[in-house]
C-alpha positions, -999 to +999 in steps of 0.1 A: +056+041+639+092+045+623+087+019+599+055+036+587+076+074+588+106+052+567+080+038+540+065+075+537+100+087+533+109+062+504+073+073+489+083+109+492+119+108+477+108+085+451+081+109+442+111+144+441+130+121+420+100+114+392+093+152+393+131+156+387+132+149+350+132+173+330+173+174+327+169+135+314+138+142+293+155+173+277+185+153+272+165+125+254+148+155+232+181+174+220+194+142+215+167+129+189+168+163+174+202+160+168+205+126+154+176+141+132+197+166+118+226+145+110+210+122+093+196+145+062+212+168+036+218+206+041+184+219+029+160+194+050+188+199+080+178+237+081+144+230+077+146+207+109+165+231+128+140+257+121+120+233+131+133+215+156+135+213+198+141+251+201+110+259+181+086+235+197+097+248+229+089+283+219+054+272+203+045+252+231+055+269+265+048+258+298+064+224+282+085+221+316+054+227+344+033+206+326+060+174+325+066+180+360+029+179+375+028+149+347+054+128+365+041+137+400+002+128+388+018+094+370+037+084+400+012+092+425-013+071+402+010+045+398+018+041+442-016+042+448-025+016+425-052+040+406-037+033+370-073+045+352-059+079+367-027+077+343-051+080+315-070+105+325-036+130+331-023+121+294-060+123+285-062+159+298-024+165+290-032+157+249-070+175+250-049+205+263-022+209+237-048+193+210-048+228+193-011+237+195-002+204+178-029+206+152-012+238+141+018+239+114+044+262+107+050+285+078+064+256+059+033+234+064+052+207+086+060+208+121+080+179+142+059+196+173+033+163+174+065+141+176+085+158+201+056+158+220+046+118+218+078+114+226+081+138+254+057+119+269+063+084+269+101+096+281+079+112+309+056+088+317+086+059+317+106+082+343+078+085+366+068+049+361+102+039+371+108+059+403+073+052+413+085+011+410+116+017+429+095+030+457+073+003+457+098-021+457+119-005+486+085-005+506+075-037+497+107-050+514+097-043+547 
């Protein structure tokens, strides 16, 4: 009985950790945003910035719930072995924001569609790894 309370324990904490992201995936974002600006001259750099993490944020809010019940759907898939359930979550996430990252902005670019992509796979990789530390620590027993 304890051993079975201990493996739900190492499921559960590994699952809090996945949902516990967004600081890591926010991080990854400002810094790709800020490499992004470095790396052009002073007219594109305002573009970007006008552009960039701050804007995407505002244009697509909820950006935080939806990573975290992402990473808790992702890790739960991936512990219970039901990985055709990953793609329907990134399936649902994409149909979901389909229109917001069809859209442009008043210049006629936006770096929303690659924040996003990238968002994701940042997301997805997080959960992935928490959810194979769990299994591992359970599989030891």
């Amino acid at each position: 009985m304890l051993d079975l309370v201990l493996k739900g324990a190492v499921l559960l904490a590994g699952g809090v950790f996945a949902m516990l992201g967004n600081g890591v995936i926010r991080w990854l974002l400002r810094r790709i945003d800020q490499a992004a600006r470095q790396a052009v001259d002073e007219e594109v750099r305002q573009t970007r910035q006008q552009l960039g993490l701050v804007e995407a944020q505002k244009e697509l809010p909820g950006g935080r719930w939806v990573g975290i019940l992402e990473r808790i759907a992702i890790y739960a898939c991936i512990v219970s072995g039901f990985a055709s359930g990953m793609a329907i979550v990134l399936a649902v996430k994409g149909l979901g924001r389909y229109a917001d990252l069809k859209t442009t902005s008043e210049s006629g670019t936006s770096r929303k569609g690659e924040l996003f992509i990238i968002g994701t796979f940042a997301s997805v990789l997080w959960a992935a790894m928490w959810a194979g530390v769990a299994y591992g620590v359970v599989r030891l027993w």
